[in-house]
DODRENKOL-952175 format. One record per atom (N, C-alpha, C): residue number from 1; atom name; y, z, x. Coordinates in nm, 3 decimals. Layout:
REM DODRENKOL-952175
  seq  atom       c2       c3       c1
  NUM    CA        Y        Z        X
...
REM end
This chain:
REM DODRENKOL-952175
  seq  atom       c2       c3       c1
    1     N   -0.270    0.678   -2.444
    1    CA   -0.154    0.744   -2.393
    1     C   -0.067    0.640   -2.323
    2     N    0.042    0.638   -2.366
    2    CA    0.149    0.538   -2.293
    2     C    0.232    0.563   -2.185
    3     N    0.267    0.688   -2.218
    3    CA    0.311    0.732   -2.075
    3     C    0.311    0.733   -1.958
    4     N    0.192    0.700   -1.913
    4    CA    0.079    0.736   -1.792
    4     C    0.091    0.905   -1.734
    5     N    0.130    0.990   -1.811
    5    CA    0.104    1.122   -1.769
    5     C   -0.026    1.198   -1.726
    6     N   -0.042    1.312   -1.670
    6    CA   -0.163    1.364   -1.661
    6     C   -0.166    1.456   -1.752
    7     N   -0.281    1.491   -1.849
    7    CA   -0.274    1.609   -1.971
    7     C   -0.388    1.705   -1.891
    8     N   -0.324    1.905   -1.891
    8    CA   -0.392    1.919   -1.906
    8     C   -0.421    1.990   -1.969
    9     N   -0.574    2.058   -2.023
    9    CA   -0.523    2.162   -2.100
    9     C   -0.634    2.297   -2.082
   10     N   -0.522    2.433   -2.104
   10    CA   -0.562    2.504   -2.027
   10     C   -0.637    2.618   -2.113
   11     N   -0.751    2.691   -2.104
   11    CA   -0.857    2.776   -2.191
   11     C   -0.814    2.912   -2.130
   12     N   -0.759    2.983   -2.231
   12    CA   -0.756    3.147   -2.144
   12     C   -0.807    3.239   -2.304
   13     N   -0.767    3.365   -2.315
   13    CA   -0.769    3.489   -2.380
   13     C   -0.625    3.580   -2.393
   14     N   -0.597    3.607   -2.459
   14    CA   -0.522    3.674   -2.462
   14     C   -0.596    3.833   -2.481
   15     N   -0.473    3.922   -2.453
   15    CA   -0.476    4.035   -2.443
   15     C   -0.558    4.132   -2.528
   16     N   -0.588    4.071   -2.693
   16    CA   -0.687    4.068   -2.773
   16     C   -0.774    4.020   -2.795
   17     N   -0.812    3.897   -2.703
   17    CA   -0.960    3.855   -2.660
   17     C   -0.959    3.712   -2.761
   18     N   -0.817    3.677   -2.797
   18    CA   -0.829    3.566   -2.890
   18     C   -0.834    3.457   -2.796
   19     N   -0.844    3.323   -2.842
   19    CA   -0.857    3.216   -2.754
   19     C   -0.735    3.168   -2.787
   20     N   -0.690    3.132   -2.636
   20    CA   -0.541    3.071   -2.668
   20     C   -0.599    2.936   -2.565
   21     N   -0.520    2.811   -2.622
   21    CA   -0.576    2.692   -2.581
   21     C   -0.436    2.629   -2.550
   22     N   -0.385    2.571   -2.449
   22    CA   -0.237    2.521   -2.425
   22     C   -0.263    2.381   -2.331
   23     N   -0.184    2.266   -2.398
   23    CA   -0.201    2.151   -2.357
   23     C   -0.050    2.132   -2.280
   24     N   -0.104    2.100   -2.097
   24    CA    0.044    2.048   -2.035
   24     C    0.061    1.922   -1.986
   25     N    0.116    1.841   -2.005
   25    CA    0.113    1.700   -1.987
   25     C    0.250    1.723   -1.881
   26     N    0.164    1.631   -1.755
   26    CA    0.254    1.630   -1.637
   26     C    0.291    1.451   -1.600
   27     N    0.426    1.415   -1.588
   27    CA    0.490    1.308   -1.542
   27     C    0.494    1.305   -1.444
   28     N    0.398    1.155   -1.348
   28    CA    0.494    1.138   -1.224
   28     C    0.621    1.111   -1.214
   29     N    0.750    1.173   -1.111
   29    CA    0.861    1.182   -1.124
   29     C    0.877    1.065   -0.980
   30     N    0.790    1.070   -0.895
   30    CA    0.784    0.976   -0.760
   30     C    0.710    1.012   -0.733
   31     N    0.677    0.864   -0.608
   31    CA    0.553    0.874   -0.496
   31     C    0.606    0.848   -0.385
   32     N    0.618    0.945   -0.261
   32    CA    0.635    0.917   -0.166
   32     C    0.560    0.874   -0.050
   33     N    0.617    0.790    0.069
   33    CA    0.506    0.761    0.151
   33     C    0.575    0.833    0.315
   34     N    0.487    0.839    0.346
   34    CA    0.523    0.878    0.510
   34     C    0.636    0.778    0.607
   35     N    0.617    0.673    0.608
   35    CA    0.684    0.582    0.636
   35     C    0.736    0.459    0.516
   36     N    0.849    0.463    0.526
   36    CA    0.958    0.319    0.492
   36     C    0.945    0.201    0.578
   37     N    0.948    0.178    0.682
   37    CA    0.912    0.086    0.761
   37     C    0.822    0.082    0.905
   38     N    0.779   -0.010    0.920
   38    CA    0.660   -0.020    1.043
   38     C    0.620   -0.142    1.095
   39     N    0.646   -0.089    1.233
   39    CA    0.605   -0.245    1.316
   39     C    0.457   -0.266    1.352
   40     N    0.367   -0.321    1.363
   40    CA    0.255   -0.302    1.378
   40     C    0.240   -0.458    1.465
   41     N    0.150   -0.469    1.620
   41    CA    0.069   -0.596    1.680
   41     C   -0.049   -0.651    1.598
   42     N   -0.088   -0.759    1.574
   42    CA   -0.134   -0.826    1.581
   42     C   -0.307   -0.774    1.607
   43     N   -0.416   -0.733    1.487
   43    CA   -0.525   -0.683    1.530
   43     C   -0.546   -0.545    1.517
   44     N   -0.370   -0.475    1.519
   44    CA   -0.434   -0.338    1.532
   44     C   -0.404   -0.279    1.426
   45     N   -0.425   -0.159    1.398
   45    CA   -0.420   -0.067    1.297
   45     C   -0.371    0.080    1.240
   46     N   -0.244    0.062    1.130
   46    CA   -0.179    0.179    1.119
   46     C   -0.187    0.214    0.997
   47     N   -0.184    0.388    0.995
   47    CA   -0.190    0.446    0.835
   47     C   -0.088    0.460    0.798
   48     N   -0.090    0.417    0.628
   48    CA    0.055    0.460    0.568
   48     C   -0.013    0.601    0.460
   49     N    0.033    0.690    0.448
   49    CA   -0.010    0.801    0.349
   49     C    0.148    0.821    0.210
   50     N    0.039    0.811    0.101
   50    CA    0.120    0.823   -0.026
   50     C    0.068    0.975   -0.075
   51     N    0.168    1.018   -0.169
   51    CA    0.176    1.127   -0.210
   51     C    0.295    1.146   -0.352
   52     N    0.229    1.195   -0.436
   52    CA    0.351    1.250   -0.554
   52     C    0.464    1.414   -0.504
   53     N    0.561    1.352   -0.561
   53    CA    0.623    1.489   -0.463
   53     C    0.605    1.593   -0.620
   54     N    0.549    1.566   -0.688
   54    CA    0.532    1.677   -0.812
   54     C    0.396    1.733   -0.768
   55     N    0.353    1.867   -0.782
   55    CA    0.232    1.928   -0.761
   55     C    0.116    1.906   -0.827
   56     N    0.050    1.868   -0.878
   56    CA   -0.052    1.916   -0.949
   56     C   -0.103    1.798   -1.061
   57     N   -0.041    1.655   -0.986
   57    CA   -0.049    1.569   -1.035
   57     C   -0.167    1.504   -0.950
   58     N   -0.249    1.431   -1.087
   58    CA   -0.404    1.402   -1.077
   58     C   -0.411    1.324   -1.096
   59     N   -0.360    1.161   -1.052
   59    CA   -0.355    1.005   -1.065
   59     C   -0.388    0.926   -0.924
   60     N   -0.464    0.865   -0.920
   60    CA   -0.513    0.767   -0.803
   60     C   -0.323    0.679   -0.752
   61     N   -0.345    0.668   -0.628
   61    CA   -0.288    0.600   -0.562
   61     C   -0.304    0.484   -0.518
   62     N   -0.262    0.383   -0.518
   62    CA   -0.304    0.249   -0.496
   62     C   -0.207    0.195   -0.430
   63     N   -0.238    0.088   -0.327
   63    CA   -0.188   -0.027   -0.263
   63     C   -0.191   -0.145   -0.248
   64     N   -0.136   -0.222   -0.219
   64    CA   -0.071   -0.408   -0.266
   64     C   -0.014   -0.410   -0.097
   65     N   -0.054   -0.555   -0.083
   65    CA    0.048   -0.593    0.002
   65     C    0.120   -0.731   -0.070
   66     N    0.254   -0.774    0.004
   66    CA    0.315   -0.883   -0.050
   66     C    0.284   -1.009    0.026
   67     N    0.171   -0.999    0.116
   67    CA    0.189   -1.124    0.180
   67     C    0.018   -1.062    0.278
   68     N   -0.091   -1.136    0.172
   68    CA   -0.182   -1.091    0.247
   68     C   -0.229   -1.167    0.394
   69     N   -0.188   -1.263    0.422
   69    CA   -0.179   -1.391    0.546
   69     C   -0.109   -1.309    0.644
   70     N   -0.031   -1.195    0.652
   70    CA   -0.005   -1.107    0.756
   70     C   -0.021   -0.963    0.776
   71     N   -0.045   -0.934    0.638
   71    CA   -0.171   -0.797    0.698
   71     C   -0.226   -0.729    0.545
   72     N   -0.344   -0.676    0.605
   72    CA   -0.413   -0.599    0.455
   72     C   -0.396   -0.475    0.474
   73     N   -0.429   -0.410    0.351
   73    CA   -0.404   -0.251    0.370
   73     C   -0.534   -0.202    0.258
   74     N   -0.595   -0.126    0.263
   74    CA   -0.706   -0.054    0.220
   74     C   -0.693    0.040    0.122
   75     N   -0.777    0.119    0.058
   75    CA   -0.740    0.180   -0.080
   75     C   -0.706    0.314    0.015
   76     N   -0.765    0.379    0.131
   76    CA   -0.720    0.425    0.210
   76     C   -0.575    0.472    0.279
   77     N   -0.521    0.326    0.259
   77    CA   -0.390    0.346    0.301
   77     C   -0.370    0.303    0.492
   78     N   -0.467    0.190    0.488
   78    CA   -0.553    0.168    0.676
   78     C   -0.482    0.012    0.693
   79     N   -0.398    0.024    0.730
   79    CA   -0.289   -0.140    0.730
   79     C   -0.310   -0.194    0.871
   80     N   -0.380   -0.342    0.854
   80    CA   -0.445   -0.427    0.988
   80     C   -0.336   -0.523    0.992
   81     N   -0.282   -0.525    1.126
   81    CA   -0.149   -0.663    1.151
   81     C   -0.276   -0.825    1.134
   82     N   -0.251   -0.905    1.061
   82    CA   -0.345   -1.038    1.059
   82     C   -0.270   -1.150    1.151
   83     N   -0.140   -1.158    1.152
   83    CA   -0.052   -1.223    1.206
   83     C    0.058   -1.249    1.172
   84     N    0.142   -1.249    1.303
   84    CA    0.334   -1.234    1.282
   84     C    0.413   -1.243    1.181
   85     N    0.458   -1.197    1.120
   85    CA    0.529   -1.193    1.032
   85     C    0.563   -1.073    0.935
   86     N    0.678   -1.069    0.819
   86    CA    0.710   -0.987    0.740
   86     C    0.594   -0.948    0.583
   87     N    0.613   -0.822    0.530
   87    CA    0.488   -0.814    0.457
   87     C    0.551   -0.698    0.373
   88     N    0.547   -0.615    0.271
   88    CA    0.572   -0.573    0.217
   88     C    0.477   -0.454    0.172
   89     N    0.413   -0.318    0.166
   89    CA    0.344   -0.262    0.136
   89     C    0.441   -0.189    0.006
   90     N    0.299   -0.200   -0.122
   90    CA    0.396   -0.103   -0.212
   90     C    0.244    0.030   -0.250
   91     N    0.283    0.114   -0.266
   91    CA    0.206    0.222   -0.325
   91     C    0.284    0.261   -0.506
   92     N    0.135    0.228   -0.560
   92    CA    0.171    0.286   -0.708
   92     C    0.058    0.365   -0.773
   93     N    0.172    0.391   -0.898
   93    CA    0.016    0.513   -0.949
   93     C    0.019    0.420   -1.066
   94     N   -0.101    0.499   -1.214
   94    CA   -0.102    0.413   -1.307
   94     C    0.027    0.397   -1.372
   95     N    0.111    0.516   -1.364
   95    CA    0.242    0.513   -1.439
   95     C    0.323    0.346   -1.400
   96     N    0.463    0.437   -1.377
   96    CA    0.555    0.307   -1.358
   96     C    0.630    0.331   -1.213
   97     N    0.600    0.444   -1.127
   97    CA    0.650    0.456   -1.031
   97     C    0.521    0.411   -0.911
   98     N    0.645    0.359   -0.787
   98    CA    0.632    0.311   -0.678
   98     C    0.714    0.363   -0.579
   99     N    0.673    0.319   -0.421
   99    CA    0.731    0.319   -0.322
   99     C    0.681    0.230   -0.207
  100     N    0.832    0.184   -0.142
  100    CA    0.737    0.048   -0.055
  100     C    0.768    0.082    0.051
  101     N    0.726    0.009    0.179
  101    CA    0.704    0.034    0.289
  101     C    0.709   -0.119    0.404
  102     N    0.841   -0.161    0.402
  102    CA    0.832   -0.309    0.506
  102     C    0.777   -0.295    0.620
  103     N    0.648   -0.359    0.634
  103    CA    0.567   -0.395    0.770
  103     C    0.640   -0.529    0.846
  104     N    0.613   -0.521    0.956
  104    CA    0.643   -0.622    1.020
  104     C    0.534   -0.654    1.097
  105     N    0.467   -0.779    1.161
  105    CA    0.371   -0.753    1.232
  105     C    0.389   -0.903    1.357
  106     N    0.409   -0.807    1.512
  106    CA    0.433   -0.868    1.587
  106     C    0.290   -0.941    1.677
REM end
């Protein structure tokens, strides 16, 4: 599948007891995160939370930072300041959509 959609497909009966079988293939349209930007000290520790704003979409969420020498972030979404500086958090799914999140860490 190239898309990166979620398929699903759904088993019911109809009204005559026949089997009706219906395949729905759902697109992420976006992923949103709680925060766009965040200052974070040195040591300590803040959550960023991702989310698809489509319902019923069934794809792992993942995170990157752009600059791991000033802070990491966890599959969690658990972002540790390592030291001063600018950093970049992005959240993606398998598709092709993202959303980022500039850390700063004082």
């Amino acid at each position: 599948m190239t898309d990166k959609s979620t398929v699903y497909t759904i088993y019911a009966e109809d009204e005559n007891g026949n089997a009706v079988i219906e395949t729905v293939r759902v697109t992420v349209k976006e992923i949103k995160l709680d925060k766009t930007k965040a200052a974070i000290k040195k040591g300590k520790v803040i959550s960023l939370t991702a989310s698809f704003t489509d319902d019923g979409i069934d794809q792992e969420i993942k995170f990157k930072t752009s600059n791991k020498k000033v802070c990491k972030i966890t599959s969690d979404g658990k972002i540790k300041g390592i030291k001063k500086g600018k950093a970049v958090i992005t959240a993606y799914s398998s598709g092709s959509k993202y959303a980022t999140c500039k850390i700063t860490v004082k």
